[in-house]
C-alpha positions in Angstrom: 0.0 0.0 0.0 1.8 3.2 -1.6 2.0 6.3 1.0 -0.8 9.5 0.5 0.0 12.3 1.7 -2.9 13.1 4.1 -3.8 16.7 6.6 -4.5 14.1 8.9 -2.2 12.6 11.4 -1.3 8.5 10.6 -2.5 6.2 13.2 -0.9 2.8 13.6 -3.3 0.1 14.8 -1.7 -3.0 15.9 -4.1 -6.3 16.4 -4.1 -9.8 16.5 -8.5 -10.2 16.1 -10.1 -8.2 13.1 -12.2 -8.9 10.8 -11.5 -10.6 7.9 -14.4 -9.6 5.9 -17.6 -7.5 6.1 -20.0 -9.2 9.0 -17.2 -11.4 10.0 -18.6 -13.0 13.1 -15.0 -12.8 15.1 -15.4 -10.3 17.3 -15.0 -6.8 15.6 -14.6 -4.2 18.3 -11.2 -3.1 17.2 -12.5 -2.1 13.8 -15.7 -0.3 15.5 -13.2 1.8 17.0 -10.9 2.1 14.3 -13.8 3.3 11.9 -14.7 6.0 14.3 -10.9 7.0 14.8 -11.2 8.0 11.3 -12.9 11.8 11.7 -9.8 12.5 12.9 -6.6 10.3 11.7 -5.8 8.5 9.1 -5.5 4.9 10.0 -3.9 2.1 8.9 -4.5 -1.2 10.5 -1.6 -4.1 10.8 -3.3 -7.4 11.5 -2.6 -11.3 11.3 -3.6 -12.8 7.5 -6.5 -15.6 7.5 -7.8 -18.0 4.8 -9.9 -16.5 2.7 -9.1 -12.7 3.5 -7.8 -9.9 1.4 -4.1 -9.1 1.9 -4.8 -5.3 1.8 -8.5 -3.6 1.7 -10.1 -0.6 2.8 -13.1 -1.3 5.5 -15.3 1.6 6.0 -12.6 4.0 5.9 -9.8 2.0 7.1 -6.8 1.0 5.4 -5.9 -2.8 6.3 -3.0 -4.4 5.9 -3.1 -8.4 6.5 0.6 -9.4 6.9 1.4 -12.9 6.6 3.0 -15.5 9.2 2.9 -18.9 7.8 1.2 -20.6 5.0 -2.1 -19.5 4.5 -3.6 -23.3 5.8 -1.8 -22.9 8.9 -2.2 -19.4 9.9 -4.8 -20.8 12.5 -3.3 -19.4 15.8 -5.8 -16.5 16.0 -9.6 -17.2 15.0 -11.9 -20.0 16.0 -10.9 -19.0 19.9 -8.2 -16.8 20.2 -4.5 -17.2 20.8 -4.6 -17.9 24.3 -7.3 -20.7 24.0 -5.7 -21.9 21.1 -2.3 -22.6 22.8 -3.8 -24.1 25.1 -5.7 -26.6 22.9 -3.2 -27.2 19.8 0.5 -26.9 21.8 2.1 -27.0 18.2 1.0 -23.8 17.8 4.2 -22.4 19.9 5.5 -23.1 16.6 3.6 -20.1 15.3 4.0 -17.4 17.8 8.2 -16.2 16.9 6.7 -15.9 12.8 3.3 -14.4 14.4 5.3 -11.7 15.9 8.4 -10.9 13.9 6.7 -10.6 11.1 4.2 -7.9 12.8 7.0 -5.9 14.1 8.8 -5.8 10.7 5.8 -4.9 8.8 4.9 -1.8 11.7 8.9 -1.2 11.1 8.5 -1.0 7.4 4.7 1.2 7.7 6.9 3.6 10.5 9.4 4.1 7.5 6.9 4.7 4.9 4.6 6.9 6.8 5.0 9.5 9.4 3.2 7.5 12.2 1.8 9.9 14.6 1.3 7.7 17.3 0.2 3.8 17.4 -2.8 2.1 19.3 -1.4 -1.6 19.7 -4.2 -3.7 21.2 -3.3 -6.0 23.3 -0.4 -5.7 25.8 1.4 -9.0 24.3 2.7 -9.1 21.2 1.5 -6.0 19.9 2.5 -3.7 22.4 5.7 -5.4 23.1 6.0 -4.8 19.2 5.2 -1.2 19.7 7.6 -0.8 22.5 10.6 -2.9 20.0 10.0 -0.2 17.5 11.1 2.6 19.7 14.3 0.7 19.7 14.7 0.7 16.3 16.6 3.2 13.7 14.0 5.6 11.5 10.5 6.6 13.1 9.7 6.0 16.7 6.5 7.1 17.5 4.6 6.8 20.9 2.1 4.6 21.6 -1.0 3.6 23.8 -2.0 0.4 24.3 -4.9 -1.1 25.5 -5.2 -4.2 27.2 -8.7 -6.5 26.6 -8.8 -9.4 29.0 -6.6 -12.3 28.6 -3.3 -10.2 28.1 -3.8 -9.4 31.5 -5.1 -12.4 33.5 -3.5 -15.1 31.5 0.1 -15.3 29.9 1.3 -15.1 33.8 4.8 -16.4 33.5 7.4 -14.8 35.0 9.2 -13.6 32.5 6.1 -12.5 30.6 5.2 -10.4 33.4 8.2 -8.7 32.9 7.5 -7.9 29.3 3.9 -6.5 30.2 5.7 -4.1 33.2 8.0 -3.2 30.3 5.3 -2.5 27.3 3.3 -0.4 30.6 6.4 1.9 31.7 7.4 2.7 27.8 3.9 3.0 26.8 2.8 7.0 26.7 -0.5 5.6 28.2 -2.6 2.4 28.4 -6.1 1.8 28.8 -8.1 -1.1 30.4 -11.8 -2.2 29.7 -12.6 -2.5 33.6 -12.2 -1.0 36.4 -10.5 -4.6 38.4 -8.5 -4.9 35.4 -6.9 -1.0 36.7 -6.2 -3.0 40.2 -4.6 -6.0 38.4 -1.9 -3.7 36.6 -0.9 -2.0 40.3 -0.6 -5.8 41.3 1.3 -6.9 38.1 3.4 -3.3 39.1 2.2 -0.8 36.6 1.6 2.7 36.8 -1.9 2.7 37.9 -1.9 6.7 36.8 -1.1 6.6 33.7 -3.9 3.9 32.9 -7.2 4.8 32.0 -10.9 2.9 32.5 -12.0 2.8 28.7 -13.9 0.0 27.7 -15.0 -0.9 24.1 -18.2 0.4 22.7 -21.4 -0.7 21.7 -23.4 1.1 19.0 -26.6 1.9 21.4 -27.2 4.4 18.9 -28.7 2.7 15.6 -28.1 -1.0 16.5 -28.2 -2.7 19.3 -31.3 -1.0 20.9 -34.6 -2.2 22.8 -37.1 -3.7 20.8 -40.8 -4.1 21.7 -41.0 -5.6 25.5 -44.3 -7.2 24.9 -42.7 -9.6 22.2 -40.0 -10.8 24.4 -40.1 -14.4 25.1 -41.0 -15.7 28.4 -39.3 -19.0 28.1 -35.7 -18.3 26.1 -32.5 -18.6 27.4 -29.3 -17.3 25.1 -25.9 -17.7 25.9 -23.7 -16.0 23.0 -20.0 -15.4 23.2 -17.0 -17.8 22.2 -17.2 -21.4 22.9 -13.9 -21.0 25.3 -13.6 -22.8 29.0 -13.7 -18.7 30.8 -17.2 -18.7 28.9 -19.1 -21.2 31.2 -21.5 -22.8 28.9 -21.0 -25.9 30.4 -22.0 -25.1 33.9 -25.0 -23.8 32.2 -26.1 -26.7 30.6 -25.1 -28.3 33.6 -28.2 -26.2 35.6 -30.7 -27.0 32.9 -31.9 -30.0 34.0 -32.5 -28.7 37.3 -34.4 -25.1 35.4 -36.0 -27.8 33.1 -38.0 -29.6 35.9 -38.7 -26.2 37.3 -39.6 -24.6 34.0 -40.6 -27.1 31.7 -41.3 -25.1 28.1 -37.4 -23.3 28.9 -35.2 -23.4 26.3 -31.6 -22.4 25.9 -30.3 -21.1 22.1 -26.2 -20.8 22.2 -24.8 -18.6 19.4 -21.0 -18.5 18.8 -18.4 -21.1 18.2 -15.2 -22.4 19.3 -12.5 -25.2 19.5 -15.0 -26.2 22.9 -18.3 -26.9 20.4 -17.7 -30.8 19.9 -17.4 -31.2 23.9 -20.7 -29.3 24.6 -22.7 -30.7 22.0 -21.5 -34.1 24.1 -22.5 -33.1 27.0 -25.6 -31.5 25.4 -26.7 -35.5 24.4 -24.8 -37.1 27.8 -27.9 -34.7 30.1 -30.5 -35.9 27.1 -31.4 -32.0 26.7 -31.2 -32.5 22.6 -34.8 -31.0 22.8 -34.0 -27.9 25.1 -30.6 -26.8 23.3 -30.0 -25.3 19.7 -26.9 -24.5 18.3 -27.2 -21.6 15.8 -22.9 -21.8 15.2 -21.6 -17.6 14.1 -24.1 -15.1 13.9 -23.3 -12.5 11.7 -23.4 -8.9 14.1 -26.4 -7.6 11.5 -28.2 -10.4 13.2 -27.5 -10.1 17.6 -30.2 -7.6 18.2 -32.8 -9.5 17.3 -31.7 -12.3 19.6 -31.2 -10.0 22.4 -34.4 -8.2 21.8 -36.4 -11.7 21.9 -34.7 -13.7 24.3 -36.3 -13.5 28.1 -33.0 -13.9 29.7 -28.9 -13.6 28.3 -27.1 -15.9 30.6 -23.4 -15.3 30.7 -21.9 -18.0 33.2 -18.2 -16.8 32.8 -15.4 -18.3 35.2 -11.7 -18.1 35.1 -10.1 -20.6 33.5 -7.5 -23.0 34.7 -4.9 -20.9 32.4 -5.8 -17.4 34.5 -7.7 -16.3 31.2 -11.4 -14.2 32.1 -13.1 -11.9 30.7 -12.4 -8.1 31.0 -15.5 -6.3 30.2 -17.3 -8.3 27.7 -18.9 -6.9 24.7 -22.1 -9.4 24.0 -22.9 -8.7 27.4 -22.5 -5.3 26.9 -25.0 -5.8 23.9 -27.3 -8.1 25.6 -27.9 -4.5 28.3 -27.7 -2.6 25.5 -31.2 -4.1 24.0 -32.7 -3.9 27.4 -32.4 -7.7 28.0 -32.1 -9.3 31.5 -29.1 -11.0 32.1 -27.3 -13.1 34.5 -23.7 -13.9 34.8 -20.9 -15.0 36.9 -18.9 -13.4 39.4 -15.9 -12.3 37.6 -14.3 -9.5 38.5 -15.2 -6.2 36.4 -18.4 -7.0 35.7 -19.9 -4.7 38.4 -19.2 -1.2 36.1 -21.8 -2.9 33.9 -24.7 -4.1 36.8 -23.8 -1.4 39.0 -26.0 -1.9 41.9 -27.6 -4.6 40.2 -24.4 -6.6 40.5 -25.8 -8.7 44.0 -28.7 -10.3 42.3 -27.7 -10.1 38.5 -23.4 -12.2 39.2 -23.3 -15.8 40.9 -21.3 -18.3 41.1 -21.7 -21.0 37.8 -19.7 -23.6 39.2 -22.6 -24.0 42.0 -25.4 -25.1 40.5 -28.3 -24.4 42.7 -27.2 -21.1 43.3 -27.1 -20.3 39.0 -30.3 -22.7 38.8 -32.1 -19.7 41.7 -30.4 -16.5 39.9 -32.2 -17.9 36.3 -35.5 -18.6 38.0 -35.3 -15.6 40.0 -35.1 -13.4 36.7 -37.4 -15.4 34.7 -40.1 -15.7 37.9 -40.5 -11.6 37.5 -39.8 -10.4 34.1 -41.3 -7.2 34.4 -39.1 -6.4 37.4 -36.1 -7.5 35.6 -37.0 -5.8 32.5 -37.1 -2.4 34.0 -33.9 -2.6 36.0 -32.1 -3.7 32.1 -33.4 -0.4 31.2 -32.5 1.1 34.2 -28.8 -0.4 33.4 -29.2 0.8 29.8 -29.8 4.1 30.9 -26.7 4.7 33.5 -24.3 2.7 30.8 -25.4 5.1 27.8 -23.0 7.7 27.8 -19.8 5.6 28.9 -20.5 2.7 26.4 -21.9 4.7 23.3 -19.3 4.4 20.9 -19.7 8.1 20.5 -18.0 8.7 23.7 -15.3 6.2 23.5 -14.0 7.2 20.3 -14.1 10.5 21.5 -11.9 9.4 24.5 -9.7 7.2 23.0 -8.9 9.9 19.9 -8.0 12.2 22.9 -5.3 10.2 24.6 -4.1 9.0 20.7 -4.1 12.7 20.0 -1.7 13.5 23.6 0.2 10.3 22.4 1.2 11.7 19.1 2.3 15.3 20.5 5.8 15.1 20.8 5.9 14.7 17.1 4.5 18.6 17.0 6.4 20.3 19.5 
């Protein structure tokens, strides 16, 4: 991709998930806010190649570049689960990771020569903003950078000497952002600078998309799980409960929408608890397509746990959504899920791994649906101006903007 001159200042994203193609169904937050990033830079996006992607294309405004890492059949260590989960599952992968990130941080070398980078946004705190922080090392353009750490960077990859390499992406980073607030506590413990890292979570469009739809066509009888079929997701202590919901609640049934390298084990355990009749798998759901199952479904449930690696959720986004389109949920007690419930969290976060008590939080909800309908809304409301995508573009294109400063003055 040949350099334009542009009167806007060149923003560097640097991502392991994106989209490959339009409606995608891997999660696309980055994108959402790289799209809205562009009112005010240019950006260029450096991500991972995939089957069946474009090597270079330009999404809604963004310019993508799709750098390569291995042969395109076994360029497999991001999608279908993410990297952490699919280390975890395929250890040949290992094999992977040096290509994965040398290959990033020549190609954001290479951009940083062709481009007058004003600052970068690397996503993720390992690899990309250990890339970011290798470029500063490096001979030609060295610009500053923010990073933003989602989840899993944080809480799993807890190795000594990668928790070294996160403390050293943190101190050279000009700022860093977390999606939750007990992800701002875990970087004091890991021995960050708490003050120069800022509470932004992703966005949700509660604009034009993912708004309430008519309450007296909401289902009294639907559960919907949707999210990554990943251990730190907790289906399986969902379908665990549903025998139990099932004797209480006979017509209940419980539609899962997502996939993962986990499918094959739940569908087993799906026949093993004989619930073939209660249970549908719908597989990826195109985004166009989530508000109407948020709109319709009487309850999201969202049983996430940490997983045996350290992995968990940060601030999720289809939970996000689910609030979004005024739809009761329930989900487990991870931390940093309370600066989405608020002072809902008591009755709305339990335990999945005990049964009874996620079996009593379902009923519980489904028992008074107008009661739990109102305090969605009620969560909708307070969440509005902190989750619309309006507002966190606008915050994160102000700390890009202090980020790229130096190259002015």
């Amino acid at each position: 991709m040949s350099s334009v001159s542009s009167p806007k200042p060149v923003l560097l994203v640097l991502a392991s998930t994106y989209p490959r193609w339009t409606d995608d169904p891997e999660p696309g937050f980055v994108h959402e806010l790289s799209r809205r990033l562009c009112s005010d830079f240019r950006v260029i996006v450096l991500c991972p190649h995939a089957a069946g992607a474009k090597p270079t294309e330009t999404m809604d405004g963004v310019e993508v570049i799709r750098y390569r890492y291995a042969p395109e059949r076994l360029q497999t260590l991001v999608n279908n689960g993410g990297i952490v989960t699919n280390l975890r599952n395929d250890r040949w992968k290992l094999l992977l990771v040096p290509g994965f990130v040398l290959m990033q941080a020549w190609q954001a070398w290479r951009l940083c020569q062709q481009h007058r980078i004003a600052s970068i946004h690397a996503h993720w705190l390992i690899p990309q903003g250990l890339i970011a922080a290798m470029l500063q090392r490096l001979p030609g353009s060295r610009p500053t950078f923010v990073v933003t750490s989602h989840g899993a960077d944080l809480y799993a990859l807890r190795g000594g000497p990668l928790q070294a390499l996160k403390r050293t992406v943190l101190r050279r980073a000009h700022s860093a952002t977390v999606v939750s607030t007990a992800m701002r506590t875990a970087i004091g413990q890991l021995g960050g600078d708490t003050d120069k890292v800022s509470v932004v979570p992703m966005g949700v469009d509660m604009a034009n998309r993912f708004v309430p739809g008519n309450a007296a066509q909401r289902s009294r009888n639907e559960l919907l799980f949707v999210g990554r079929l990943v251990e730190k997701k907790g289906l399986r202590y969902l379908l665990d409960a549903l025998p139990a919901l099932l004797r209480a609640q006979p017509d209940l049934h419980l539609t899962i929408a997502g996939f993962g390298p986990d499918e094959a084990q739940l569908k087993h355990r799906v026949m093993e608890l004989d619930l073939q009749q209660s249970v549908r798998f719908l597989g990826a759901v195109a985004q166009k397509d989530l508000p109407q199952l948020y709109q319709s479904a009487a309850l999201f449930v969202a049983p996430f746990v940490r997983a045996e690696s350290g992995d968990q959720e940060g601030l999720p986004v289809a939970l996000m959504e689910a609030v979004a389109c005024g739809c009761p949920a329930v989900a487990g007690n991870v931390e940093g899920l309370q600066d989405i419930f608020g002072p809902h969290a008591q009755e709305c976060m339990v335990d999945p791994r005990d049964s009874g008590a996620l079996t009593a939080a379902i009923l519980g909800r489904l028992q008074a649906p107008e009661t739990a309908g109102k305090q969605a809304l009620a969560m909708r409301a307070a969440l509005l101006e902190r989750l619309g995508w309006e507002h966190v573009a606008a915050r994160y294109s102000q700390l890009l903007k202090q980020a790229g400063l130096p190259l002015d003055h």
